[in-house]
C-alpha positions as CSV (number, residue, x, y, z in Angstrom):
1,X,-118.4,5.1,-13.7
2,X,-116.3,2.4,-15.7
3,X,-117.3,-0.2,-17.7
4,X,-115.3,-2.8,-15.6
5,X,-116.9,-1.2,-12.1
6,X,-120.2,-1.5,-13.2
7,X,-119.6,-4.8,-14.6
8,X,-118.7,-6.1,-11.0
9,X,-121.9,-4.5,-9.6
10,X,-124.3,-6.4,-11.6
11,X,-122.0,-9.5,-10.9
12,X,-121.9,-9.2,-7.2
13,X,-125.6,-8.2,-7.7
14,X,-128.3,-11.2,-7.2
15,X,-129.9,-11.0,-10.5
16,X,-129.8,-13.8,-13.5
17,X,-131.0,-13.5,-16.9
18,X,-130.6,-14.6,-20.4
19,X,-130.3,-12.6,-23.2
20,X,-131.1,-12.7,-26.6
21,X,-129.3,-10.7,-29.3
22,X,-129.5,-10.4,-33.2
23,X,-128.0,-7.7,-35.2
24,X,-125.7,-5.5,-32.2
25,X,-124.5,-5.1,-28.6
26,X,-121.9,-8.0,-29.2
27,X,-119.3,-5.9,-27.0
28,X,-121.7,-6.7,-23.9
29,X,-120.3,-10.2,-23.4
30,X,-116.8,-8.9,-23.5
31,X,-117.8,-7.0,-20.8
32,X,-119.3,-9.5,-18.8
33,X,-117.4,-12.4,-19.8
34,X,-113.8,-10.4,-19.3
35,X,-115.1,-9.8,-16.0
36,X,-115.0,-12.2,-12.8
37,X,-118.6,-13.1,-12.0
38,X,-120.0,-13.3,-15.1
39,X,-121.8,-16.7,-14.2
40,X,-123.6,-15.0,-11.2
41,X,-125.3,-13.0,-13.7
42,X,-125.3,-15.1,-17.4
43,X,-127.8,-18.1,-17.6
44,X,-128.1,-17.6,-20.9
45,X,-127.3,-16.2,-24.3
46,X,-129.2,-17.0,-27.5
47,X,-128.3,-15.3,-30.7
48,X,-131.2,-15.3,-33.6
49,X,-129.1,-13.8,-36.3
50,X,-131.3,-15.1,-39.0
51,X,-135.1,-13.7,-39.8
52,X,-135.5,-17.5,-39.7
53,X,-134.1,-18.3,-36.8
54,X,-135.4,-15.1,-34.8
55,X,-138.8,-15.7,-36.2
56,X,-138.6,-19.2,-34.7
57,X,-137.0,-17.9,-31.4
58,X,-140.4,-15.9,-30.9
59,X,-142.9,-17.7,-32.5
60,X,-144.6,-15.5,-34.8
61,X,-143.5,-14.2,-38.2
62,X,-142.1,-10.9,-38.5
63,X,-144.0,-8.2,-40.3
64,X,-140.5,-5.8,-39.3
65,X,-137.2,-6.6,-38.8
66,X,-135.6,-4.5,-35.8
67,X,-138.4,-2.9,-34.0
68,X,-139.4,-2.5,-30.9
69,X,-142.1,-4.8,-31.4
70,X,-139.7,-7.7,-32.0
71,X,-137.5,-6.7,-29.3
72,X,-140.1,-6.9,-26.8
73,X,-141.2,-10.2,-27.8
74,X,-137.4,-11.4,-27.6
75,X,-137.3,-9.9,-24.3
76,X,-140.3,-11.6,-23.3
77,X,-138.7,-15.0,-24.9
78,X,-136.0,-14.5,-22.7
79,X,-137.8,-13.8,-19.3
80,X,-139.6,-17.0,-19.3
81,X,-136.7,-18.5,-20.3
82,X,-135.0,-16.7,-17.2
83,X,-137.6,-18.2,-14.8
84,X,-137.2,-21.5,-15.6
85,X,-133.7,-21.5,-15.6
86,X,-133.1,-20.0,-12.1
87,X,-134.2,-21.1,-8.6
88,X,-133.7,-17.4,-8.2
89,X,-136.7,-14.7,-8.0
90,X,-134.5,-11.8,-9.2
91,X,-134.6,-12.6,-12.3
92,X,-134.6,-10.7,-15.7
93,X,-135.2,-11.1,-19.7
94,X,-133.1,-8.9,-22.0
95,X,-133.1,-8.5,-25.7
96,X,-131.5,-6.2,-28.4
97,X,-132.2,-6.2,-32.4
98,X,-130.2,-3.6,-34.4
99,X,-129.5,-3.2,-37.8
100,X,-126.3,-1.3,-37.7
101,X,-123.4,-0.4,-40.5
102,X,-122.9,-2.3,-43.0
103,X,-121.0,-2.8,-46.3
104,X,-124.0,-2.9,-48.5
105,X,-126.5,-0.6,-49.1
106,X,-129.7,-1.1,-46.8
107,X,-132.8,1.4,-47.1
108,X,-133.5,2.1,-43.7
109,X,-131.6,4.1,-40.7
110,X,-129.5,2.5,-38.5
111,X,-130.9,1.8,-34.9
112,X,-130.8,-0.9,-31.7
113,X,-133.9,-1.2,-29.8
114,X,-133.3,-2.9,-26.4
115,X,-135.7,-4.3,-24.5
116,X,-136.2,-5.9,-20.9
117,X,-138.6,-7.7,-18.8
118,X,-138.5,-8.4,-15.0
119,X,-140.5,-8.7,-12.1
120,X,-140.0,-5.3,-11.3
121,X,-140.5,-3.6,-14.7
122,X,-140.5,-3.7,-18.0
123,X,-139.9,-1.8,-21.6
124,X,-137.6,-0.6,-23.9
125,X,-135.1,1.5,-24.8
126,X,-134.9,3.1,-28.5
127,X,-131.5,4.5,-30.4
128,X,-131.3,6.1,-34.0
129,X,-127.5,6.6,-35.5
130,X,-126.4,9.3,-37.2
131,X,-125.6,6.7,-40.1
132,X,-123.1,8.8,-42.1
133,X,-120.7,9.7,-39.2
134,X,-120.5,6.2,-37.4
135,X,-118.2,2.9,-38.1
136,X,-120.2,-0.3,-37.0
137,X,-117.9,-1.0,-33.8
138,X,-118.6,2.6,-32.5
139,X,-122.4,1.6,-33.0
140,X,-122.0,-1.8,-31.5
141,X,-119.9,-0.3,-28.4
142,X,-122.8,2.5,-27.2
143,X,-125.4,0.2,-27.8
144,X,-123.8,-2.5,-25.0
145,X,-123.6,0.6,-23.2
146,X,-127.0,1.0,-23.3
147,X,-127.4,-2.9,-22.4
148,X,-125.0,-2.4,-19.4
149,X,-127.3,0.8,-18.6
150,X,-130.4,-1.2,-19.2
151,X,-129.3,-3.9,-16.5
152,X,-128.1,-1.8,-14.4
153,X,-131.7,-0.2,-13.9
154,X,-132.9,-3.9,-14.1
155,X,-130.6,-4.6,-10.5
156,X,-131.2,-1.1,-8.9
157,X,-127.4,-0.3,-9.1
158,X,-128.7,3.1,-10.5
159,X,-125.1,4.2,-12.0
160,X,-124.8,4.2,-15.5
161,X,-122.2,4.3,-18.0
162,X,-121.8,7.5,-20.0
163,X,-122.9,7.1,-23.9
164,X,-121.7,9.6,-26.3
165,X,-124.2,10.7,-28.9
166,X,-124.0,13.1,-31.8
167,X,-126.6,16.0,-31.6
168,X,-128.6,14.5,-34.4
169,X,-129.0,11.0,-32.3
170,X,-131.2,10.2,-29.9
171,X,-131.8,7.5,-27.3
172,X,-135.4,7.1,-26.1
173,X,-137.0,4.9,-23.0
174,X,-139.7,4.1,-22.8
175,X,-141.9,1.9,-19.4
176,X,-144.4,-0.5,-20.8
């Protein structure tokens, strides 16, 4: 399937969300944005790019910066967020924290975690990059993949975009 077919599935879907994003999957919006419909599906897009700010956005202090643990909290963030913002029941919370390339040195690997949250399920999706064989765009592009993927399972469209991985990568889901 293409990104601009899904795209107009979750648009002529009747689920709403808002999103929260800090670090990758900056391509997503392209996607929806370039995309008539966009505001059937878009309530919302926060982006806590700061530890400061993203700490605020949640409410707790961070012990680790792009976890699972923080992406689930932002995810959470953005469901309520969702609910009060729509007269709509379909509604959904999405989040994605990454720390991907970069032009200075940083310790750890580079990796997205996404995570959702909606009446119908909830959890996260885990990805670890090869680091030495990827630019930052190519990171950023398969992990709005992912998001695409990951709302797409949010509005039972159940076709997904086809994400490209190197054998030494690997995306994980996991159902909370």
């Amino acid at each position: 399937m293409s990104i601009k077919k899904l795209v107009k599935r979750i648009h002529s879907s009747s689920f709403q969300g808002c999103f929260s994003i800090a670090g990758g999957g900056m391509k997503t919006f392209d996607y929806l944005f370039s995309t008539p419909g966009s505001s059937n599906t878009i309530l919302e897009i926060l982006i806590p790019y700061s530890k400061e700010s993203l700490s605020d956005f949640i409410s707790e202090k961070l012990n680790s910066h792009v976890s699972h643990t923080e992406a689930i909290s932002m995810s959470n963030k953005s469901y309520i967020r969702s609910k009060k913002l729509s007269k709509n029941h379909k509604t959904f919370g999405l989040s994605c924290t990454a720390a991907i390339a970069t032009d200075r040195m940083r310790k750890g690997e580079d990796r997205a975690f996404i995570a959702w949250n909606s009446e119908l399920s909830n959890g996260y999706t885990s990805i670890f990059f090869d680091k030495s064989r990827r630019k930052r765009y190519e990171e950023d592009i398969i992990i709005s993949k992912i998001i695409l993927n990951t709302i797409s399972k949010i509005t039972s469209i159940d076709e997904y975009l086809k994400v490209n991985l190197y054998e030494s990568e690997k995306i994980k889901e996991y159902i909370i």
